[in-house]
C-alpha positions as a printed Julia matrix, in Angstrom:
111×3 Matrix{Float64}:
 -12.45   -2.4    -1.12
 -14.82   -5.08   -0.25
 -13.68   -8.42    1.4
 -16.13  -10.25    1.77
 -15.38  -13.04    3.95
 -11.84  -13.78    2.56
  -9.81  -11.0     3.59
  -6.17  -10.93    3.47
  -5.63   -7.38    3.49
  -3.07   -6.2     5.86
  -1.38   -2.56    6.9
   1.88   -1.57    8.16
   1.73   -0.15   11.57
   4.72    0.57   13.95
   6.86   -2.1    11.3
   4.19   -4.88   12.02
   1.82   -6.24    9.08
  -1.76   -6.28   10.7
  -4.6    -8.0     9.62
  -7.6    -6.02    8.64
 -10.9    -8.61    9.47
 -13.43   -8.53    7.14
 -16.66   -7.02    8.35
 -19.89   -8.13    6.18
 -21.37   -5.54    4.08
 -18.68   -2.66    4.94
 -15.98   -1.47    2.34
 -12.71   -0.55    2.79
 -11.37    3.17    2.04
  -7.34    3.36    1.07
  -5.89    6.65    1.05
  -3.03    8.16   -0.78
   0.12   10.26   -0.7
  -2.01   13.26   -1.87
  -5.13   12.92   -0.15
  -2.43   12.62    2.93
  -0.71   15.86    2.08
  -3.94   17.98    1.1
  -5.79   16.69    4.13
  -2.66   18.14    6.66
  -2.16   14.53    7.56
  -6.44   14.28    9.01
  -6.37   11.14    6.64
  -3.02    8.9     6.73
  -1.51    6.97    3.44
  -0.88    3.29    4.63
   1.95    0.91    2.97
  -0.38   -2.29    2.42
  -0.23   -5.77    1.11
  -2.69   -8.21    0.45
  -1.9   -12.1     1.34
  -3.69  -14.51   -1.08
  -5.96  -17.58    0.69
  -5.16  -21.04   -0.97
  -8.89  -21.98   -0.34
 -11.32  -18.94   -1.57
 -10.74  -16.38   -4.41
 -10.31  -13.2    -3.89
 -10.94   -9.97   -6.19
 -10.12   -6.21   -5.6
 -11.05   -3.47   -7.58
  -8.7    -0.41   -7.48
 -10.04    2.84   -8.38
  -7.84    5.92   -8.54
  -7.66    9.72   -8.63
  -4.94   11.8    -8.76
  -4.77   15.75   -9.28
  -3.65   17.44  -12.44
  -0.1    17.05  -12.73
   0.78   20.77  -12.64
  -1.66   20.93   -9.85
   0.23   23.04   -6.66
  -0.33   20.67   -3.33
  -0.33   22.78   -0.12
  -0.81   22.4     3.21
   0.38   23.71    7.13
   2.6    20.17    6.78
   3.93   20.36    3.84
   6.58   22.55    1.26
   4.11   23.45   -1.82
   4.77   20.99   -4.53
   2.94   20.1    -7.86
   1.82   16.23   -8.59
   4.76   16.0   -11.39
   7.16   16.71   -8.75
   6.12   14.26   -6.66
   6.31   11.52   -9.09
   9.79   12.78  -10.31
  10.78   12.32   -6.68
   9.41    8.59   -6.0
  10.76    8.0    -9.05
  13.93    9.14   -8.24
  13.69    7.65   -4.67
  13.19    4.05   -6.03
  16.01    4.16   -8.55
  18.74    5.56   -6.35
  17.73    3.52   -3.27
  15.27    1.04   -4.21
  12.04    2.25   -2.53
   9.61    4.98   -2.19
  10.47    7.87    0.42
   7.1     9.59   -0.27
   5.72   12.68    1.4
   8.22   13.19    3.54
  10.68   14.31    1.32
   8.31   17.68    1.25
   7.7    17.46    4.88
   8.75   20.88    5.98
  10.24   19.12    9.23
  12.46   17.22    6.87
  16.53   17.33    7.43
């Protein structure tokens, strides 16, 4: 993602939104569930918001990949699971309690 000079993009870290400044000519790389989970947690999957700005415009442009959904998903971190079941399982999540639980509901740590 590219801010330009508007920015507005924020992450979740340790339950506080941060800002993410905008640095000229740079782009912005968000990561996924999967690329979380097939990268043994290298590369982390951030809940994110963007905040509009009453004075400027802002545009993103979202581009995304996911694997086949019978595609097997395995890491050191992880239980093997396919993409389908992962989607059957946020979509489970956010009808029984509201929200996404994610990967850690194939977290191999998980109680």
């Amino acid at each position: 993602m590219n801010q330009e000079q508007v920015g507005g993009f924020e992450l979740l870290k340790d339950d506080k939104w941060l800002q993410v400044e905008p640095i000229p000519d740079t782009l912005i790389l968000n990561l996924g569930d999967m690329m979380q989970a097939i990268s043994n947690d290298e590369y982390k999957s951030v809940k994110n918001r963007v905040k509009p700005n009453k004075y400027a415009e802002r545009y993103s442009i979202c581009y995304f990949v996911f694997p086949a959904e019978g595609s097997v998903i395995q890491s050191p971190k992880y239980k093997p699971f396919t993409y389908s079941d992962f989607q059957a399982q946020v979509q489970q999540d956010i009808k029984t309690m509201g929200f996404k639980i994610g990967l850690d509901r194939f977290n191999f740590k998980q109680v």
